[in-house]
C-alpha angles and dihedrals in degrees: 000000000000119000106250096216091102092040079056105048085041087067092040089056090041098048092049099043093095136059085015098144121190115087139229120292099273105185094063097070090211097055089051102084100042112136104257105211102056106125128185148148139193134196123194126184124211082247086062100245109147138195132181137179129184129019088352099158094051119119122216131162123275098224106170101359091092100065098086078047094052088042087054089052101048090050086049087049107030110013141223114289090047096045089041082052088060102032137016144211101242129113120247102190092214138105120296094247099042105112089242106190127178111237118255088007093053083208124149109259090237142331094255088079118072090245081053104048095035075064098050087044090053075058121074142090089020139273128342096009134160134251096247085048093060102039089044082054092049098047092045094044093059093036082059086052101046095045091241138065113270123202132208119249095228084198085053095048097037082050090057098037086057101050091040103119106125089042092056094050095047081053097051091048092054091044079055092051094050088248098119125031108201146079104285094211092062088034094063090029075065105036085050091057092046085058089044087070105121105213122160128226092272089057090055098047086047093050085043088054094052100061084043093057086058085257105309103125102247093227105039093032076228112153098237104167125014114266091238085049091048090048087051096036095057090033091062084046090047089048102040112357096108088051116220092354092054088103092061096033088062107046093048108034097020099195114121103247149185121206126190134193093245086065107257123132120185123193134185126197110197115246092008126048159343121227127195126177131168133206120150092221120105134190122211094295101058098257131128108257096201094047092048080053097053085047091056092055098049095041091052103040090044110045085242096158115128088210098054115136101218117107116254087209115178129321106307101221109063093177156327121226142157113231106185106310092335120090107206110208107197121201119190135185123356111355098209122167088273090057085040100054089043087060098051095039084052094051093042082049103051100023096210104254093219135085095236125045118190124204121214125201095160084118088036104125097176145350110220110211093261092032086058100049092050098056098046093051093047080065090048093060092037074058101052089036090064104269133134105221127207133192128200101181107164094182098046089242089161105046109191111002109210114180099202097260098058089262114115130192109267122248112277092174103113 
């Protein structure tokens, strides 16, 4: 059986390529020219599972995606009482490149915001360091984080530097006010090269599952932020990381984000996964419309909320065993979308070697809606694969099992 999660986000990206509106970022020259149809997503799991659809090898640049990454860094180097003294957490429901200041502190709101992650990326290392240092700490930090080692597009990064203006002025205002210490120029000629990182949509979904997974890298099981950083570090995403439509975003999608002017968004769900999608499209707030509108559609069809009220319970697939020429396949506790996607990459892993497979929800507590629909359909496709399927379900868990075709598992009950 193959697990039918491609075949999914392969309908989502066909069903949103056309009638999409916005247009590519056109003050930065480089940006100019992107292709404007490419089109790809990315879901990672904090088992380290992955599936993609779409242009899924193509590099762009991670612009202001990097900013959450960068936030992480300066709390590992500096901590959090220092970096807190120079940017804060709240929202400041204005455009990424406003110099939004709090009033008294003359810190930047958050670090979400240029004025904010120009800040954090003054940052790192420590005091007095150089611009290579920086730059070397940025790129090896999210190379750490996507499990390879990422470059930067110099094209890309001498494009930015010489259409930097209004960075360099919101620089030169913080270094004023006594927030960053350094020379702007080489501050922004840093942080430009921070944003000049090429990453694809599977990079971004692996970073993204690592804050969901509170910091451990999904893939190595390696610590890579500290959990209290990772939790900071994904509340300050969740409050302000859609700019000025982070209020909306989160009430609708509910899924902490990054967005950045090449087109890429990244998401991360704690505890379940990390999401990544590029278009190179963007609306009036600077986000890709095709990728918000991947993250609808996720958010919707999977219960992906963070705010959903369903349990999460324990891990979903006791076990899988063969039992004579039956293999028993035992769920236990909430069966989410997480529990859900562990059963069907376990049985497109290890195909049952025998002809019947038997599901047991005798330790189910709950389907969730998603839950529910994937593991029906993972019988659907044992079905079409050959097998014969079987369901003892004591507690009628899974109330009329349709299996899309009118057909329904038989009572294995007895």
């Amino acid at each position: 059986m193959r697990t039918p999660i491609p075949d999914y986000l392969t309908e989502i990206l066909d069903s949103l390529r056309s009638g999409d509106g916005g247009a590519v970022a056109d003050y930065i020259p480089s940006l100019k020219t992107a292709d404007a149809e490419l089109f790809a997503v990315a879901i990672t799991t904090v088992d380290g599972r992955s599936y993609t659809a779409g242009d899924c090898d193509v590099e762009f640049s991670i612009q202001s995606m990097s900013k959450p990454f960068a936030y992480a860094a300066a709390l590992a180097d500096r901590g959090e009482d220092i970096v807190a003294d120079h940017v804060g957490v709240d929202p400041s429901g204005e455009a990424f490149n406003e110099l939004s200041l709090e009033t008294g502190s003359h810190r930047p709101r958050n670090p979400m915001i240029n004025a904010g992650a120009i800040t954090a990326h003054s940052l790192l290392v420590g005091p007095g360091a150089s611009i290579e240092e920086r730059v070397e700490r940025a790129l090896g930090f999210f190379s750490q984080l996507a499990g390879r080692r990422l470059s930067i597009d110099e094209s890309i990064r001498e494009s930015e530097l010489a259409t930097a203006d209004r960075n360099l002025s919101i620089a030169h205002m913080l270094r004023s006010y006594g927030i960053i210490d350094d020379d702007p120029h080489d501050v922004v000629a840093g942080y430009t090269a921070q944003c000049s990182i090429t990453v694809t949509v599977r990079d971004i979904a692996m970073m993204a599952a690592t804050l969901a997974a509170g910091g451990v890298h999904p893939v190595s099981g390696q610590r890579i932020i500290d959990r209290h950083a990772s939790r900071r570090t994904l509340s300050v995403m969740a409050a302000a990381g859609m700019y000025d439509a982070a209020g909306s975003w989160f009430n609708d999608v509910g899924i902490p984000a990054k967005s950045g002017v090449a087109g890429g968004l990244l998401g991360a769900l704690p505890g379940q996964v990390g999401i990544g999608s590029f278009s190179p499209r963007l609306d009036d707030h600077g986000n890709s419309v095709r990728g918000v509108k991947v993250f609808r559609r996720l958010s919707a069809d999977m219960g992906l909320h963070l705010m959903e009220t369903e349990a999460f319970g324990s891990r979903a697939l006791r076990g899988v065993r063969d039992d004579g020429d039956l293999t028993i396949v035992e769920l236990q506790g909430v069966v989410n979308f997480v529990g859900a996607e562990g059963l069907l990459d376990s049985l497109d892993s290890h195909q049952p070697s025998t002809a019947t497979v038997i599901f047991d929800t005798s330790r189910v507590d709950d389907f969730t809606d998603v839950g529910r629909r994937m593991a029906l359909e993972g019988m659907r496709r044992l079905v079409l694969d050959g097998h014969s399927v079987g369901l003892i379900d004591p507690g009628r868990k899974l109330p009329e099992p349709d299996l899309g075709d009118g057909t329904r598992p038989f009572d294995a009950t007895e």
